[in-house]
C-alpha positions as CSV (number, residue, x, y, z in Angstrom):
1,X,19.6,128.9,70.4
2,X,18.5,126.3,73.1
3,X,20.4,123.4,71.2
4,X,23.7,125.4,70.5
5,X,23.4,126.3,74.7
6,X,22.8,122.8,75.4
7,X,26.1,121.8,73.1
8,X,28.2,124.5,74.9
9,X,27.3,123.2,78.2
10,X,27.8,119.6,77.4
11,X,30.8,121.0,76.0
12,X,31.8,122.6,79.3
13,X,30.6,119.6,81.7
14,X,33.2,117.0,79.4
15,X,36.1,119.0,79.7
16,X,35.8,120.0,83.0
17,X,34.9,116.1,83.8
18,X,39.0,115.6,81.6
19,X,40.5,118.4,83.3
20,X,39.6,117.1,86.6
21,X,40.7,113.3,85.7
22,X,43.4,114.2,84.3
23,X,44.4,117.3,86.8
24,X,43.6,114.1,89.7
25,X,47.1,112.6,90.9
26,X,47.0,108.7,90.7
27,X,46.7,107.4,93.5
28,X,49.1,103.9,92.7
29,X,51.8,106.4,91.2
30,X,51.7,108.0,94.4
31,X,52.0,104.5,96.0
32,X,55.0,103.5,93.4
33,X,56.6,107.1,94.4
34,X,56.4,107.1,98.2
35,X,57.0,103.3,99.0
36,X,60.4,103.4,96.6
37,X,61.1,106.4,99.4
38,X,60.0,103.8,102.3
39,X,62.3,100.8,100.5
40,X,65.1,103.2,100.4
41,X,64.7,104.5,104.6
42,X,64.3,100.9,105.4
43,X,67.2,99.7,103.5
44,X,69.5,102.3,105.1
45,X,68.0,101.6,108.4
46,X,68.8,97.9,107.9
47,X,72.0,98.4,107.1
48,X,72.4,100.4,110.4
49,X,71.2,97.4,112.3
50,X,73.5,95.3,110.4
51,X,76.5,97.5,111.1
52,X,75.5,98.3,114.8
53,X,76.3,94.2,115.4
54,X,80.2,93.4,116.0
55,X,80.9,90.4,113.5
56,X,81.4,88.2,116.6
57,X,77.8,89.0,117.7
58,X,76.6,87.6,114.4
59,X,75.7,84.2,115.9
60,X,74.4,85.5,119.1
61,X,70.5,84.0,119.9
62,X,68.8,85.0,122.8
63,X,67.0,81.7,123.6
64,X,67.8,78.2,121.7
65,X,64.2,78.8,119.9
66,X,65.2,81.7,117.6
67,X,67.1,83.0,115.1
68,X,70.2,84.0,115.5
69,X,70.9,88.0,114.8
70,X,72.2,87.3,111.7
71,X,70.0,84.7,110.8
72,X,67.2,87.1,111.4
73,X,69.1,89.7,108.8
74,X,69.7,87.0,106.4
75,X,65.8,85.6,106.5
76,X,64.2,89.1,106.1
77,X,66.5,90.1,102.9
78,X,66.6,86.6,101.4
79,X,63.0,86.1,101.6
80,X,62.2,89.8,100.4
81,X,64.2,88.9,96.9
82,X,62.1,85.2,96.7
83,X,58.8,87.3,97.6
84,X,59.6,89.7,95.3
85,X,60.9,87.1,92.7
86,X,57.9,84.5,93.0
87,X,54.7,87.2,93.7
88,X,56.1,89.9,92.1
89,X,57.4,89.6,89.3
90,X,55.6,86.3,88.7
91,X,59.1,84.2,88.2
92,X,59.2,80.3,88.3
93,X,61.2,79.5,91.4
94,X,62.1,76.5,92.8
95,X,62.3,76.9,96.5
96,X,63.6,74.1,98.4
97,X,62.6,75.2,101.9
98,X,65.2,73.0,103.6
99,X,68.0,74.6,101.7
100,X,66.7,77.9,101.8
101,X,67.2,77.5,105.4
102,X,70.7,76.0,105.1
103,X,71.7,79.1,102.8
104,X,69.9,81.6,105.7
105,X,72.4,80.2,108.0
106,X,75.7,80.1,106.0
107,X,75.0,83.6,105.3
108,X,73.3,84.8,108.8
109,X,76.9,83.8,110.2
110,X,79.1,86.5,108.3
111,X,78.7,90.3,109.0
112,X,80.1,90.8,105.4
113,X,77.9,88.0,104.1
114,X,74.7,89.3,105.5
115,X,75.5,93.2,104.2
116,X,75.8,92.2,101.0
117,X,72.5,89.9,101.1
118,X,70.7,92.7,102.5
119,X,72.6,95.6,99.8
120,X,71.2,93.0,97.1
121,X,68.0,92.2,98.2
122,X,66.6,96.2,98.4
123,X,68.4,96.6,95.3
124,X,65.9,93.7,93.7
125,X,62.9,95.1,94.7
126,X,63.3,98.9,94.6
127,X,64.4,98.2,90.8
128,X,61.0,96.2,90.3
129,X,58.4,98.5,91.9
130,X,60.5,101.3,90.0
131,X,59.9,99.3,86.5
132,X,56.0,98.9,87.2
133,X,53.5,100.4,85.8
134,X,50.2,101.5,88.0
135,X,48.1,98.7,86.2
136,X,51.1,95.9,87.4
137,X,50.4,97.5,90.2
138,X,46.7,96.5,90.5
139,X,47.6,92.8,88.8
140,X,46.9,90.0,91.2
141,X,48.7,86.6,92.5
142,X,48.0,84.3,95.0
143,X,49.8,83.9,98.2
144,X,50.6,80.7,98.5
145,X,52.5,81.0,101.8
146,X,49.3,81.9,103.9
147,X,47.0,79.4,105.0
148,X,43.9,80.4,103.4
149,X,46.0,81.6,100.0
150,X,44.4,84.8,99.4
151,X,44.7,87.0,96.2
152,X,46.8,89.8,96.7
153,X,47.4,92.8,94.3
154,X,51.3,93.3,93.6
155,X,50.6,96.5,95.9
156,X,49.5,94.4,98.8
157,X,52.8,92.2,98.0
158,X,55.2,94.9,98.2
159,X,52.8,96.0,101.5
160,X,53.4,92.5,103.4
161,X,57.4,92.6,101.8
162,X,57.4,95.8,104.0
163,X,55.8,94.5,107.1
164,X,58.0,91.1,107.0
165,X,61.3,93.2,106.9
166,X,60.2,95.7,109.8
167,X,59.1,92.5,112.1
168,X,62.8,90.4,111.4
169,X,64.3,94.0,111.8
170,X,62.7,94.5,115.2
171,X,64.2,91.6,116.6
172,X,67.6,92.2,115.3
173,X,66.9,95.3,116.9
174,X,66.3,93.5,120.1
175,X,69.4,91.8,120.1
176,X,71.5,94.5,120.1
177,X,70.2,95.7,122.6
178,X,70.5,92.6,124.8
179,X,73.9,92.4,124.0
180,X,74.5,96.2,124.9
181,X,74.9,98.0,121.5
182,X,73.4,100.7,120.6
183,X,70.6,100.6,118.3
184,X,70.3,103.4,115.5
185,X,67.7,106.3,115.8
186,X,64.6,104.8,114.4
187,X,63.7,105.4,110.9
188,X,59.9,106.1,110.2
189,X,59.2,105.7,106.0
């Protein structure tokens, strides 16, 4: 009798141990769910920004040392695609920083240019983080941008893809403003 009480409870310990795994969200499907919902707000948002500029502001700079507003548009979704390109998805690349820059400014000097970069760029990664799997997730590269090249998961990629738009957005934001538009209502995820 002891053994067959000592089978049942075993019994009862392992399922309850699967029921709760398996009951247990995940927490990097959670992640792949609610930051598609973030890259979707901040697309939208951007576009706002974009659309808030008149085309003839497009080339406006507050001081010699920065970006122009569309230059800032241009950088944030043109380097989101070779982030998500390079890290991400683990693409060969070749990234001539020089033209890169050339190609920022061509485009950061057309409203219509910039829209469409920034439409295309979202586009790229929402599709990638939507293809991936929790474990592609967790898989690693090393960022070879930052000094100290650190080892990022693909999670901590999309993270900093995040961070680098809001900062360029911020600014753009700032323009407007200096030149007397209106900025849109702020967005939060």
């Amino acid at each position: 009798m002891k053994k067959s009480t000592s089978y049942l409870f075993i019994a009862f310990v392992t399922l309850g141990l699967l029921a709760f795994t398996n009951l247990k969200p995940n927490a990097n499907s959670e992640f792949k769910s609610s930051f598609t919902e973030t890259l979707k707000n901040a697309k939208a948002y951007t576009l706002e920004v974009a659309e808030k500029m008149p085309a003839e502001d497009y080339t406006f700079r507050p001081h010699d040392s920065v970006r122009t507003f569309g230059e800032q548009l241009a950088h944030l979704s043109m380097s989101s695609s070779l982030l998500n390109k390079m890290f991400i998805k683990g693409e060969q690349v070749d990234f001539d920083p020089a033209e890169g820059e050339k190609m920022m400014k061509m485009v950061g000097a057309s409203k219509e240019e910039t829209i469409k970069v920034i439409n295309t760029s979202f586009d790229e990664v929402i599709t990638t983080i939507e293809s991936m799997s929790d474990e592609d997730l967790q898989a690693t590269f090393v960022f070879g941008f930052a000094p100290n090249k650190p080892e990022l998961t693909k999670e901590q990629g999309f993270l900093f893809i995040r961070d680098h738009v809001t900062h360029h957005r911020a600014q753009a934001v700032t323009y407007l403003r200096i030149k007397g538009h209106d900025a849109p209502q702020y967005r939060p995820f």
